[in-house]
C-alpha positions, 0 to 999 in steps of 0.5 A: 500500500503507497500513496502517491505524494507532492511536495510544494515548495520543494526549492526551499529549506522546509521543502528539503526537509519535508522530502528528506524526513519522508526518507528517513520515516520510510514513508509508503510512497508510490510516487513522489513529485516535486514542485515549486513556481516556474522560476524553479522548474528543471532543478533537481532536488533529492529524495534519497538516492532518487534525484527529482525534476521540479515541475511547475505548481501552477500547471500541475494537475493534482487529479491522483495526487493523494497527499500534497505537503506544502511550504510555499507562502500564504497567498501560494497556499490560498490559491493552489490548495482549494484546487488540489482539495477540489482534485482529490488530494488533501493537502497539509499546508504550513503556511498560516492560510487556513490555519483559523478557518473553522472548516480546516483543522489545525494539528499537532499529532501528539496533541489533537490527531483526533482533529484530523479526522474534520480533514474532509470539508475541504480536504485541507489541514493546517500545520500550526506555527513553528513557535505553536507546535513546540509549545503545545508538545511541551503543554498537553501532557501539562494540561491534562494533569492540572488544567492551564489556567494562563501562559506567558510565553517570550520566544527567541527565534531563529532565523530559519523560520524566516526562509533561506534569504533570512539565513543568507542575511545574518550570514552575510552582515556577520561577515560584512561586520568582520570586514568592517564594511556596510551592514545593509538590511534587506530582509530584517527591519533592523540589524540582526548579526549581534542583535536581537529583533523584538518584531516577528511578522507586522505588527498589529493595530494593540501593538502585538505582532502577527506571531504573537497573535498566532501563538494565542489563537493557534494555542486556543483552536489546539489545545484549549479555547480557555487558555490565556496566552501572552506571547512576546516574540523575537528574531535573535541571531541563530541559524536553526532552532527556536528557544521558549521561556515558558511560564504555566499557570494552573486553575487549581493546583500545582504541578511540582517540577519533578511531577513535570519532568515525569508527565514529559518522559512518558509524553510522545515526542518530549526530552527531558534535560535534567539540571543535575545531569552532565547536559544540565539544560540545552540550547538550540545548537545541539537540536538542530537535527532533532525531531524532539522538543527539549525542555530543561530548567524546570523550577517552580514560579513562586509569583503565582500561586499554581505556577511552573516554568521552564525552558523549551527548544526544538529544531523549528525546520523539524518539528516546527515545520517539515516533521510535524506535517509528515507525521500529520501525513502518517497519521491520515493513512494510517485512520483516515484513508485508502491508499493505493493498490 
C-alpha cells in the first residue's frame, strides 16, 4: 500500500526537509513529485538516492495526487490548495492560510490527531506555527494533569523560520561586520548579526505582532479555547532552532517540577534535560537535527500561586515545520484513508 505524494515548495529549506524526513520515516510512497513556481522548474532536488525534476505548481494537475505537503507562502497556499482539495488530494499546508478557518483543522499529532479526522470539508489541514507546535508538545501532557489556567510565553527565534534569504542575511552582515564594511538590511527591519529583533511578522493595530497573535489563537483552536496566552516574540541571531521561556499557570493546583519532568518522559515526542545531569539544560545548537522538543530548567514560579516554568527548544525546520506535517501525513493513512493498490 503507497500513496502517491507532492511536495510544494520543494526549492526551499522546509521543502528539503519535508522530502528528506519522508526518507528517513520510510514513508509508503508510490510516487513522489516535486514542485515549486516556474522560476524553479528543471532543478533537481533529492529524495534519497532518487534525484527529482521540479515541475511547475501552477500547471500541475493534482487529479491522483493523494497527499500534497506544502511550504510555499500564504497567498501560494490560498490559491493552489482549494484546487488540489477540489482534485482529490488533501493537502497539509504550513503556511498560516487556513490555519483559523473553522472548516480546516489545525494539528499537532501528539496533541489533537483526533482533529484530523474534520480533514474532509475541504480536504485541507493546517500545520500550526513553528513557535505553536513546540509549545503545545511541551503543554498537553501539562494540561491534562492540572488544567492551564494562563501562559506567558517570550520566544527567541531563529532565523530559519524566516526562509533561506533570512539565513543568507545574518550570514552575510556577520561577515560584512568582520570586514568592517556596510551592514545593509534587506530582509530584517533592523540589524540582526549581534542583535536581537523584538518584531516577528507586522505588527498589529494593540501593538502585538502577527506571531504573537498566532501563538494565542493557534494555542486556543489546539489545545484549549480557555487558555490565556501572552506571547512576546523575537528574531535573535541563530541559524536553526527556536528557544521558549515558558511560564504555566494552573486553575487549581500545582504541578511540582519533578511531577513535570515525569508527565514529559512518558509524553510522545518530549526530552527531558535534567539540571543535575552532565547536559544540565540545552540550547538550540545541539537540536538542530532533532525531531524532539527539549525542555530543561524546570523550577517552580513562586509569583503565582499554581505556577511552573521552564525552558523549551526544538529544531523549528523539524518539528516546527517539515516533521510535524509528515507525521500529520502518517497519521491520515494510517485512520483516515485508502491508499493505493
Amino acid at each position: 500500500m503507497s500513496y502517491k505524494v507532492a511536495v510544494v515548495g520543494a526549492t526551499g529549506n522546509v521543502g528539503y526537509e519535508m522530502l528528506n524526513i519522508l526518507d528517513e520515516r520510510g514513508f509508503p510512497v508510490s510516487d513522489v513529485v516535486a514542485l515549486a513556481s516556474s522560476r524553479s522548474v528543471g532543478r533537481e532536488v533529492s529524495f534519497g538516492d532518487q534525484d527529482l525534476k521540479v515541475q511547475d505548481l501552477e500547471k500541475y494537475d493534482f487529479t491522483g495526487t493523494d497527499i500534497v505537503l506544502s511550504s510555499a507562502g500564504a497567498a501560494i497556499s490560498a490559491e493552489f490548495a482549494p484546487r488540489a482539495g477540489e482534485q482529490g488530494a488533501v493537502v497539509i499546508d504550513n503556511t498560516s492560510h487556513f490555519r483559523m478557518d473553522p472548516d480546516v483543522p489545525l494539528v499537532v499529532p501528539e496533541v489533537n490527531p483526533e482533529a484530523i479526522a474534520l480533514h474532509t470539508k475541504k480536504n485541507i489541514i493546517a500545520n500550526p506555527n513553528c513557535s505553536t507546535i513546540q509549545m503545545m508538545v511541551a503543554l498537553k501532557p501539562l494540561h491534562d494533569a492540572a488544567k492551564i489556567k494562563r501562559v506567558v510565553v517570550s520566544t527567541y527565534q531563529s532565523v530559519s523560520g524566516g526562509g533561506k534569504a533570512a539565513m543568507d542575511e545574518l550570514f552575510n552582515q556577520t561577515r560584512h561586520f568582520y570586514m568592517n564594511d556596510e551592514v545593509k538590511k534587506e530582509v530584517f527591519p533592523k540589524q540582526i548579526a549581534f542583535n536581537m529583533i523584538p518584531q516577528i511578522d507586522k505588527f498589529m493595530d494593540d501593538g502585538m505582532t502577527k506571531e504573537e497573535w498566532k501563538m494565542v489563537v493557534e494555542t486556543q483552536k489546539i489545545l484549549d479555547p480557555n487558555i490565556k496566552v501572552c506571547a512576546n516574540c523575537v528574531r535573535v541571531p541563530v541559524f536553526i532552532g527556536h528557544s521558549e521561556m515558558i511560564t504555566v499557570e494552573f486553575e487549581d493546583r500545582s504541578i511540582t517540577p519533578l511531577e513535570a519532568m515525569k508527565l514529559w518522559r512518558e509524553a510522545q515526542g518530549v526530552t527531558v534535560i535534567d539540571l543535575d545531569s552532565d547536559m544540565e539544560f540545552v540550547t538550540p545548537a545541539e537540536v538542530a537535527g532533532e525531531d524532539d522538543v527539549f525542555v530543561s530548567r524546570v523550577r517552580q514560579d513562586h509569583s503565582v500561586e499554581h505556577g511552573l516554568n521552564f525552558w523549551c527548544v526544538s529544531d523549528n525546520l523539524r518539528k516546527g515545520a517539515a516533521l510535524n506535517a509528515v507525521q500529520i501525513a502518517e497519521v491520515l493513512t494510517q485512520s483516515h484513508m485508502k491508499a493505493a493498490a
